[in-house]
Every structure is written in C-alpha cells, then in structure tokens.
C-alpha positions as CSV (number, residue, x, y, z in Angstrom):
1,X,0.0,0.0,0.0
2,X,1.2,3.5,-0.4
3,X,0.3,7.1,0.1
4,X,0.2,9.5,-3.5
5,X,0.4,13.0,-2.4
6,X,-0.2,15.6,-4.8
7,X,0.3,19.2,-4.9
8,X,-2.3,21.4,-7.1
9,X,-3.9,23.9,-8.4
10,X,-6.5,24.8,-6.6
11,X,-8.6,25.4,-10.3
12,X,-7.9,21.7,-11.0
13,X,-9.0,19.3,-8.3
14,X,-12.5,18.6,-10.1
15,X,-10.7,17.4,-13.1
16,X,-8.2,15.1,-10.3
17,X,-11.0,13.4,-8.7
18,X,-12.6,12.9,-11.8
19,X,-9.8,11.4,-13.0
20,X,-9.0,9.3,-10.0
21,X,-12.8,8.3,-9.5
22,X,-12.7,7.0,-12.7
23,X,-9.7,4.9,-11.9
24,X,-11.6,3.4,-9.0
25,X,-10.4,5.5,-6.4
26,X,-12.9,6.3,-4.0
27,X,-11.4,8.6,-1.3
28,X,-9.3,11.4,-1.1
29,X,-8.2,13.8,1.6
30,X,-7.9,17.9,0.4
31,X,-6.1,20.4,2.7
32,X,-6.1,24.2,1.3
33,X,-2.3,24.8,1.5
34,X,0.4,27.5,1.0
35,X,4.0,27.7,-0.9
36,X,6.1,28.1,-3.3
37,X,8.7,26.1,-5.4
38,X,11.3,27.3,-8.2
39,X,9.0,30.7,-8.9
40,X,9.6,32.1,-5.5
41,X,6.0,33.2,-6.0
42,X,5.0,36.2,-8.0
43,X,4.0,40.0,-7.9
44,X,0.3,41.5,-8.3
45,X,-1.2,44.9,-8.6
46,X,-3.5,45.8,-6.6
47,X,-5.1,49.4,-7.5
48,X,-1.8,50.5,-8.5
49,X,0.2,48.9,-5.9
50,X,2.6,46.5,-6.5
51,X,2.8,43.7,-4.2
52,X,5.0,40.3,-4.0
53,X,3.0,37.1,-3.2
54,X,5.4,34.6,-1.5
55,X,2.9,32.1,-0.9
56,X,0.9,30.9,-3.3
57,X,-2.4,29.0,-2.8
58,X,-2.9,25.1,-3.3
59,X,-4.5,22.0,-2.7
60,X,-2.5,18.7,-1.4
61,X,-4.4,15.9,-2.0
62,X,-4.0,12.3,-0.2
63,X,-4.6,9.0,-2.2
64,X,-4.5,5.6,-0.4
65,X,-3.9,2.7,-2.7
66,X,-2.8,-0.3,-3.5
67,X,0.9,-0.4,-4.8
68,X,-0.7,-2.1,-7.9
69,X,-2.2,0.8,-8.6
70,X,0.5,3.3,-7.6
71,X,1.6,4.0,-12.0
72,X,-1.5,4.8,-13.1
73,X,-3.1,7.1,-10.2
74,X,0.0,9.3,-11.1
75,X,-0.5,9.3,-14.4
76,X,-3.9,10.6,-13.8
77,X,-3.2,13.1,-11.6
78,X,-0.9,14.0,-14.0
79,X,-2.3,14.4,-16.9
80,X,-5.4,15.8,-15.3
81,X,-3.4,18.7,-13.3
82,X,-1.1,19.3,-16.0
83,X,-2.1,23.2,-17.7
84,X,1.7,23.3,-18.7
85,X,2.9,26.4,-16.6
86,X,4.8,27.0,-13.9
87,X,3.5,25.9,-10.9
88,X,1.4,23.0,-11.8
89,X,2.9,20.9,-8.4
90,X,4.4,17.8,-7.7
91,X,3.6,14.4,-6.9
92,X,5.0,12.4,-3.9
93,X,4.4,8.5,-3.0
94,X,5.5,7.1,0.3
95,X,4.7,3.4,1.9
96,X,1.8,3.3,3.9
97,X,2.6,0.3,6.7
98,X,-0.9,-0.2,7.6
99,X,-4.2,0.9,7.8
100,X,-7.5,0.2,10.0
101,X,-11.4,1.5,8.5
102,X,-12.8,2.4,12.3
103,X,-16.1,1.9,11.6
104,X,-15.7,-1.9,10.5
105,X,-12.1,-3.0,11.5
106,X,-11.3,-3.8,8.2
107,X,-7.6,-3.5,7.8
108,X,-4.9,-2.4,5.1
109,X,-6.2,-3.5,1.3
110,X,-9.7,-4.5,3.0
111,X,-9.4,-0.9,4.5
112,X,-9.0,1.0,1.4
C-alpha cells in the first residue's frame, strides 16, 4: 500500500478526482495549503500597488492505494493537473505500513 500525495492547483482538483474516481479511487483527503517552489511566488497589482505574493495558494491531496495501482493514479493526476505552466505541483508516493477502517475494523487492502 502507499500514500500518492499531490500538490495542485486549486482550479484543478474537479478534473483530479474525476480522474481518479474514474480509476476506481474512491477517497481522497484535500487540505487548502500555502508555498512556493522554483518561482519564489510572483508580484500582483492591486489598485496601483505593487505587491510580491510569496505564498501561493494550493491544494494537497492524499490518495490511499494499493501499490498495484500506484503507476496509473500518477498518471492521472498528472495528466489531469497538467495546464503546462509554472507551478502545476508535484507528486510524492511514500509506503503506507498499515491501515484500519474504524467503523468496520477492516484492515490495510480491505481498509481502502
């Protein structure tokens, strides 16, 4: 089992979990989150004002999955998040060591 973690625009995550729900995927965590990578953010005007943005807005999401599946829920987070400028985010996968539904008891795959 593993953990995909993506970092998004925020303008995108319909098109991700559309994506991934069509891949069989049928959970996700979103957190609204601030940052920046190699841009180092960007400046705005703001009624004539000039102002640097460090921070810019996104969306990490959280996938649970089998490590079968691992390959192709990147791809589609991917190819769904993609808009080709900079800033679009980056993926991460770590192992996920186990994993318990509350409700039921079910654990790792059955818990997914």
């Amino acid at each position: 089992m593993k953990i995909v973690m993506a970092v998004i625009k925020p303008f995108k995550l319909e098109e991700v979990r559309d994506a991934l729900t069509a891949l069989g995927v049928h959970g996700l965590t979103v957190t609204e989150v601030k940052g920046y990578g190699r841009q180092k953010g960007h400046t705005e005007i703001y009624r004539g004002a000039e102002y640097a943005v460090s921070f810019l807005p996104k969306l990490k999401i959280e996938v649970a999955v089998a490590s079968d599946l691992v390959g192709p829920v990147i791809e589609a987070i991917t190819s769904a998040a993609r808009t080709g400028q900079i800033g679009d985010g980056k993926i991460f996968v770590t192992s996920l060591e186990k994993a318990v539904r509350i409700r039921t008891g079910e654990t790792d795959a059955d818990a997914l």
